[in-house]
N, C-alpha and C positions, 0 to 999 in steps of 0.2 A: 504494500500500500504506500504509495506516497503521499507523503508530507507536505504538509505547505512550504517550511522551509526547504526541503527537497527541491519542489519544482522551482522554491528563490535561486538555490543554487545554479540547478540544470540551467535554468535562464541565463544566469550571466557567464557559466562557463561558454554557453554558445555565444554567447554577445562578442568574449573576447574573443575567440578565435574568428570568429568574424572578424572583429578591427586588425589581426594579426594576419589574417590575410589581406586584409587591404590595406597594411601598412610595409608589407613584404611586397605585393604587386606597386607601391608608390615607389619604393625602391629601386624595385626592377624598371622600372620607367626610369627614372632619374640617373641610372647609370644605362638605359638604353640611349637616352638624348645625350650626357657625358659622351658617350664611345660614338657617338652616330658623328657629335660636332668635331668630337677629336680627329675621328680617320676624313671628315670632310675638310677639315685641317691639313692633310695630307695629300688632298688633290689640290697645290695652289697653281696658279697662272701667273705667266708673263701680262702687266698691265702697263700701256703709255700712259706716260704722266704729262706729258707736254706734249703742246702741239708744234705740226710740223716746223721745224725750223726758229720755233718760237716766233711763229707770224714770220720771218722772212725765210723765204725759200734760198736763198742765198747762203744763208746760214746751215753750209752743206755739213760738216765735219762737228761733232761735240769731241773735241782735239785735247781736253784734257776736263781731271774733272778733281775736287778736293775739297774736303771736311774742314768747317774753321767758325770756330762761335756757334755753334749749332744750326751752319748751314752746308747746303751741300752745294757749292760753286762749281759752274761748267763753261772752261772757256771755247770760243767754237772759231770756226775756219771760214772763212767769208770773203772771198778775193773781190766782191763788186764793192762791198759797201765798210769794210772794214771787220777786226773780227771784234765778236761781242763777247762780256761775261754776265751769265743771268744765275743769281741762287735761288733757292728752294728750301722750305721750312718745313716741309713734310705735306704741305698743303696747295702753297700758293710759287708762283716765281716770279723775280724780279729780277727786270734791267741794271745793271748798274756800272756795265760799258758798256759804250756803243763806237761805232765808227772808227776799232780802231785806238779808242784814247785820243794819240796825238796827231795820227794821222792814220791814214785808208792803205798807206804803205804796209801797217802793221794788219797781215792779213789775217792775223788769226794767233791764239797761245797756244802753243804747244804744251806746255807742262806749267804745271804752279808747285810750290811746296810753301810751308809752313816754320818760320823762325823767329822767337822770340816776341810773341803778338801780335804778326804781323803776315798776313799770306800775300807770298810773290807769283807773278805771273811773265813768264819771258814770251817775247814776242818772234815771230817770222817777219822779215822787214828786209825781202833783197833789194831793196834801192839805196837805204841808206845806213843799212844795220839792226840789228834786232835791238830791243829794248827791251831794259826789264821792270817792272813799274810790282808797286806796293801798297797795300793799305791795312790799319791800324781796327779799322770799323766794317773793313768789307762794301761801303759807300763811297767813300771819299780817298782816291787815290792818286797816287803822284810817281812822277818817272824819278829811278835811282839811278840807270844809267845808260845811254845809247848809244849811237852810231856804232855798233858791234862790240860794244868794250875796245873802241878805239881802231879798228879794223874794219872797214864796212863791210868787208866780205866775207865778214862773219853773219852771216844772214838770218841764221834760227840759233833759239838756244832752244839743246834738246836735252841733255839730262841737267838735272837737280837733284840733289839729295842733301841732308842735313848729316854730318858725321862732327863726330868728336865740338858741339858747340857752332860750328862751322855751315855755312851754305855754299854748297859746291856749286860750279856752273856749268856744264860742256857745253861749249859752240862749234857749231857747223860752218865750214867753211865752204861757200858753195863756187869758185872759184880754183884756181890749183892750188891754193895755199891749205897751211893743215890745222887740225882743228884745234882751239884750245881749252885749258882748264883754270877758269879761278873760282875763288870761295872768298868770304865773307863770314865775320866775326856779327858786327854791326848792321849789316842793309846797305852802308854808305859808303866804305873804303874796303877794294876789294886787290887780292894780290892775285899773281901770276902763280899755278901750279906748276903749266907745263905751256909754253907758246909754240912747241915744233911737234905738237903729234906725239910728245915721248920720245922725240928723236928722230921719225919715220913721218917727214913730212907727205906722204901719202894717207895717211893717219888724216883724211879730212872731216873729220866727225869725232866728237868723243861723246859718244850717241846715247847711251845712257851709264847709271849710275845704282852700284846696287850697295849696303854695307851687310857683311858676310861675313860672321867668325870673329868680329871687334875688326875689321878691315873694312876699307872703302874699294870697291871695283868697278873697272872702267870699262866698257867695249867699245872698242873704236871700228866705225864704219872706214876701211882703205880703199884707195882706188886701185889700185895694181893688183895687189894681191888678196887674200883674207882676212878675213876681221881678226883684230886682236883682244885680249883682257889685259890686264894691268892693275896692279892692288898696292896699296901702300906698305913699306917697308918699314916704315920709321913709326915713332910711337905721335909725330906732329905731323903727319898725314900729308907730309910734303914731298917726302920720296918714295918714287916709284918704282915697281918692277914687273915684269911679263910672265903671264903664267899663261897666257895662249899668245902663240905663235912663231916666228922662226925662232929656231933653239930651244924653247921652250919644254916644257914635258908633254903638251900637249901641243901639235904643229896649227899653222894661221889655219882658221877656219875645217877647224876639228878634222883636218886633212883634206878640204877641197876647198882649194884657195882662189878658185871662179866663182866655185857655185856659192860660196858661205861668204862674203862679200861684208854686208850689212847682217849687226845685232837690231834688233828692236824692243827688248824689252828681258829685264832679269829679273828675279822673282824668289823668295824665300817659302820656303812652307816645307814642315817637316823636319828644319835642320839642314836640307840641302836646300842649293842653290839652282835656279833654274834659267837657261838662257834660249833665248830661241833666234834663229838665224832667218832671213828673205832668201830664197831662190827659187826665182819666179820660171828656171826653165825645169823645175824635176820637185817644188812644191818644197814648204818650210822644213826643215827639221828642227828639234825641242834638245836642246840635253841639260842633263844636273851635274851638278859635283857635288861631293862631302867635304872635301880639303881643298877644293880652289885650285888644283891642282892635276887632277885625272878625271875626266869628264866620261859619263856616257850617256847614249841616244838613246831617247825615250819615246820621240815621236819622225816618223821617217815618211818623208814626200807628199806633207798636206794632210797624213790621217788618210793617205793613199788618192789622193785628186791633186793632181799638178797643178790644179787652178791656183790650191791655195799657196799663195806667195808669200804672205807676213804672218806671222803669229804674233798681233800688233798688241796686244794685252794681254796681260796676266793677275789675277785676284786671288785672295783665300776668302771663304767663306763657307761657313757650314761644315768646316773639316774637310773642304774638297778643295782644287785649287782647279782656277776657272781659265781659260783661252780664249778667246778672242781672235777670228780670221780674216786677212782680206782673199777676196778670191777675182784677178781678176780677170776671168770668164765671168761677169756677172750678166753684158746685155746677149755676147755672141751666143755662148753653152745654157743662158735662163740662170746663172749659179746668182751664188754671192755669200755674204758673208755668212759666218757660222759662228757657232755657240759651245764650247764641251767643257767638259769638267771627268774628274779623278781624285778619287779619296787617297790612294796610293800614289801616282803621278806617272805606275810602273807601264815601264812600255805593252801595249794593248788592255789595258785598263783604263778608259777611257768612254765616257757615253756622249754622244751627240745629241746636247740639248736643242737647237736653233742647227736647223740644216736641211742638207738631202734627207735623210732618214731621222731626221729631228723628233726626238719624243714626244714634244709642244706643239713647234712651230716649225715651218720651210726654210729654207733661206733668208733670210736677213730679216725674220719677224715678218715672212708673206709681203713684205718690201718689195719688189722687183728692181727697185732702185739702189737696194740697201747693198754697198759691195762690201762693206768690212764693217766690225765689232772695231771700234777705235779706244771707249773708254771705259773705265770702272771706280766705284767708287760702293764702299759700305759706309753708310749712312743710318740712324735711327734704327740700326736691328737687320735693314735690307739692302739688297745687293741692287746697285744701279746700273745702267748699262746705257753709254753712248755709241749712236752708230754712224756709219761713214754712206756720205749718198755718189753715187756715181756720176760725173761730172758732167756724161755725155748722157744720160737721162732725159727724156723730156716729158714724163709723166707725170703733172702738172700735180697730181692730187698724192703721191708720193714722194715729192722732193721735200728736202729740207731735213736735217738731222733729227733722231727721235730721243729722247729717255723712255727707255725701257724701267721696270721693277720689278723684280722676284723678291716675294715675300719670306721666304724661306719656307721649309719643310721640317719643323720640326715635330715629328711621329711618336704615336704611344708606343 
């Protein structure tokens, strides 16, 4: 016979297992939308941030690109109207050169770096020398020093690097004289590293600039023969010595001193050192070092497409380290630039993000105009990507340099 307090009981035992079932199924929801948002997290996309050219289609090239004040500055290539610099806050972009600066000669920046509160931007300027101009606020900027560091036919400055205190310069000499190097303490008073190429006035270029090991290294673009490296010997990073090329341990142009001509770009990630060569008739090759000193090839003839000529960038982010290609078959073959990345860096370890068989996207971000990846920049958490437009282009709704953004992928 049951009880009254019986059937109280029987009542709220079922009551509770009621609420414990529907506090068990609220759960299971609340970690079904948890894991549904997280792995939707894991499908992200390539998204423009800016438009074409930033309003001018002129504004072919985003030619360099740098973190300063919690902006992300991108200087761009513009032969009609001069070249511009526009930042970015995560939201919006502004102008804040135009025409050039001082003049429409200066067609564009190659490279900017960052020293002592202050971010520099050097200029291309074959008429009367490259300049390198400065600002304090990212607004208001002023020239530190022109007509080529005294040589006009010093045309581009291409590497910049900060080492030991110091802002390094290499210029391009776009005539037959050879390239050189000075740095800067100050902004304002700048000394002579090297004015004859290291010796090897062929040495027209001291193209870029990497620090590797507590050492500063140089790759010099030659005209005759193959590109060199060069690293400082001394602990005041004024004396130099050759770790690629003739005599060397490793010979000019990692043994093909036609085809490996021009460096473009050196690159850290992992501990080694990563350099990549142009040769435009059998397609880039990639190599690293550990010691600076015995290098091996990690990527051989474009990632197998002779189009691709420059391996013009190199990024880390996400624990991968990223490439950047010009290719250029972009209007004859339909190519153009590409996108890959490698968590290891090991040769055929490698995925093609942005490409022929691109995981995302085709070539040049479905661009038809787009022939090369030119710039990178991590910025607020994401990876930025500047691209290069093809000059003889005339597809109106396509010209104009783009930024790209990869949000990152990071997975349950």
């Amino acid at each position: 016979m049951i009880t009254f307090w019986s059937k109280r009981i029987l009542f709220l035992k079922r009551l509770m297992g009621l609420h414990l079932v529907t506090f068990i199924c609220f759960l299971l929801g609340v970690l079904f939308i948890q894991t549904y948002n997280a792995h939707t997290a894991c499908n992200p996309q390539f998204e423009q941030v800016n438009i074409n050219g930033f309003g001018n289609i002129s504004n072919r090239y985003s030619w360099s690109m740098k973190v300063f004040n919690n902006y992300l500055y991108v200087g761009t290539r513009n032969h009609d109207d001069g070249g511009e610099i526009w930042r970015y806050d995560g939201t919006d972009w502004e102008n804040v050169v135009s025409g050039g600066f001082t003049s429409m000669n200066n067609t564009g920046f190659r490279n900017m770096a960052v020293l002592n509160g202050a971010i520099y931007a050097g200029t291309n300027n074959e008429i009367s020398g490259a300049e390198l101009i400065r600002s304090f606020d990212g607004t208001n900027w002023e020239v530190v020093i022109d007509n080529g560091f005294g040589n006009m036919e010093n045309a581009s400055i291409r590497g910049m690097k900060v080492f030991i205190g110091y802002l390094y310069i290499g210029l391009q000499n776009t005539a037959d004289g050879p390239g050189q190097l000075f740095r800067t303490e100050d902004g304002t008073n700048f000394t002579p590293v090297t004015l004859d190429g290291f010796g090897n006035t062929d040495n027209a270029s001291i193209h870029t600039l990497e620090v590797f090991n507590g050492r500063l290294y140089a790759a010099t673009k030659n005209r005759e023969g193959g590109l060199q490296v060069w690293r400082n010997s001394d602990v005041d990073g004024l004396i130099f010595e050759m770790v690629v090329g003739p005599g060397a341990a490793t010979s000019e142009g990692f043994g093909n001193k036609r085809g490996n001509r021009t460096p473009m770009d050196m690159h850290i990630f992992n501990g080694q050192m990563y350099i990549g060569s142009i040769n435009a008739g059998r397609g880039f090759g990639v190599w690293r070092t550990s010691d600076g000193l015995t290098y091996e090839q990690v990527v051989f003839n474009g990632f197998g497409d002779f189009g691709n000529a420059y391996p013009w960038r190199f990024e880390t982010y996400e624990n991968h380290i990223w490439l950047g290609t010009f290719n250029y078959l972009n209007i004859i073959f339909n190519k153009g630039g590409s996108l890959w990345r490698s968590s290891t860096g090991n040769l055929d370890e490698w995925e093609e993000m942005i490409g022929r068989h691109g995981i995302y996207m085709g070539y040049g971000f479905d661009n038809p105009c787009v022939w090369g990846i030119r710039s990178f920049a991590v910025f607020q958490g994401k990876l930025y990507i500047g691209t290069a437009i093809n000059k003889w282009c005339r597809i109106k709704k396509y010209l104009g340099t783009e930024i790209w953004e990869w949000p990152g992928e990071e997975c349950p």
